[in-house]
N, C-alpha and C positions, 0 to 999 in steps of 0.2 A: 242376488247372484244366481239367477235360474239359467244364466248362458255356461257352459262350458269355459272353465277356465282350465290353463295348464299349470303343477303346481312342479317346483321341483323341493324333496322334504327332504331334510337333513338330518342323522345322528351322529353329534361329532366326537371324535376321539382322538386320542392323541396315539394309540397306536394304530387302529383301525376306523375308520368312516363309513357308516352304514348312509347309502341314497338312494330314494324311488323317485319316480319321475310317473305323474299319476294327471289325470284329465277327470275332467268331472264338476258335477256341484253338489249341493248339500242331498239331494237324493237321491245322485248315483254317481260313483267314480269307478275308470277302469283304469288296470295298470299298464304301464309304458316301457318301463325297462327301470331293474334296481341291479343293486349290487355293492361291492365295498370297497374302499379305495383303503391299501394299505399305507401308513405312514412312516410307519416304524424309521427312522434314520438316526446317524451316528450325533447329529448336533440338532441342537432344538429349532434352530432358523432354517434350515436345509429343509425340514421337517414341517414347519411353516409353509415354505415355498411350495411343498409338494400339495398341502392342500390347498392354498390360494390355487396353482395350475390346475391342482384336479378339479376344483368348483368352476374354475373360469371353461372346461371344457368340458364340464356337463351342460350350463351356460349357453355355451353353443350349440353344443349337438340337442340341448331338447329345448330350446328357448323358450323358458317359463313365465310364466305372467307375474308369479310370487315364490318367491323361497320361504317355507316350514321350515324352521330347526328347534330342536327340542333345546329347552332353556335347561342351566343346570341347575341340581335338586343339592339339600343341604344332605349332611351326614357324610362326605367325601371328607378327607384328609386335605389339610391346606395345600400341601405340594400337588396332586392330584385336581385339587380344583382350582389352583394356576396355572396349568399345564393345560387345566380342561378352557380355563379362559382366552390362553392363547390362540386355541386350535378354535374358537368361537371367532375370535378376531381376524385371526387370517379370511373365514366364511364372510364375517359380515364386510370385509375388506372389498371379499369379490363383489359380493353383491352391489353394494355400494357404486364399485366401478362399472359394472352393467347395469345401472339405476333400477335395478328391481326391487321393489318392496318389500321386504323381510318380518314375517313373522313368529311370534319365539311362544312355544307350546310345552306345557310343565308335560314330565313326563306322565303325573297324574291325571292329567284333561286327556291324554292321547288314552287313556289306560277305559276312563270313563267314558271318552266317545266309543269304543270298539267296544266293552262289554260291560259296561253299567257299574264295573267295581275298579274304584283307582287305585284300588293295590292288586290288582291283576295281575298273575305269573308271566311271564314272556313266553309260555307255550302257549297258553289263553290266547294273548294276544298273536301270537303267531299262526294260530288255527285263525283267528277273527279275520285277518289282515287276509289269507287265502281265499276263504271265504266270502269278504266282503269284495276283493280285486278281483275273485274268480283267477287268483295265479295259480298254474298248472307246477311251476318251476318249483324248487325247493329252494328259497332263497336265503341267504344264511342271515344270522339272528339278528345281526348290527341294519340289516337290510327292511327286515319284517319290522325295527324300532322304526325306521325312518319310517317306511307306510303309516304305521300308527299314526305319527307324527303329520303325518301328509292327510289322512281324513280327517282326522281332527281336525284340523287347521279348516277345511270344508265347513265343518260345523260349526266351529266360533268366528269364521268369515262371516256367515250365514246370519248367525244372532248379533252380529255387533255391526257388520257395517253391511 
């Protein structure tokens, strides 16, 4: 994978959605535009919908080759990590429906690809993710996850297929 692929990476949440949108291959990527999609709503399908819309129009506007999304990690509370599988499904929904290829990166492998230790603080990785995109922005934290999420996925693109 030495061509320039476009990734779009995802950190999903059921109140907040961390995404970067990142170009690149395994020995350089630069960033595109991230940010977070609020989901917060009164009923949990309403809430659903907002991120099916919000992925289908990132989708759009930065038409990706593959979707990164960070797979979830155990130690969450059941309710919390059915909430978090919903808000997985609506993503793999969109993706699905714009047949892009979706890849799922433990938050551990995003932690090890940026800085060699997978229990890595989220400042670590968030100084990494600046420094590795060269983003000037301060981007908020659920955003700098998704980047992780999005190099990584460079790297284990790179070794496996």
């Amino acid at each position: 994978m030495s061509e320039t692929k476009k990734i779009l990476a995802i950190d999903p949440g059921t109140k907040i959605l961390g995404w970067c949108a990142i170009s690149g291959n395994r020995r350089q990527q630069s960033f595109i535009d991230g940010g977070i999609l609020k989901v917060s709503a009164s009923r949990t399908e309403i809430g659903l919908k907002k991120i099916f819309d919000g992925i289908m129009e990132l989708i759009e506007k930065f038409s990706p080759d593959f979707i990164a999304i960070e797979s979830p990690f155990y130690g969450k509370n059941a309710k919390t990590l059915i909430r978090l599988g919903e808000a997985r499904g609506a993503i793999l929904l969109a993706a699905a429906t714009s047949q892009i290829p979706i890849f799922q990166i433990t938050p551990a492998e995003a932690k090890l690809a940026l800085t060699g230790n997978g229990n890595a603080q989220k400042e670590q990785v968030a100084y990494m993710v600046r420094t590795i995109l060269d983003v000037r922005e301060n981007l908020p934290i659920d955003a700098t996850d998704a980047a992780a999420v999005g190099i990584a996925f460079f790297h284990k693109l790179e070794l496996t297929g």
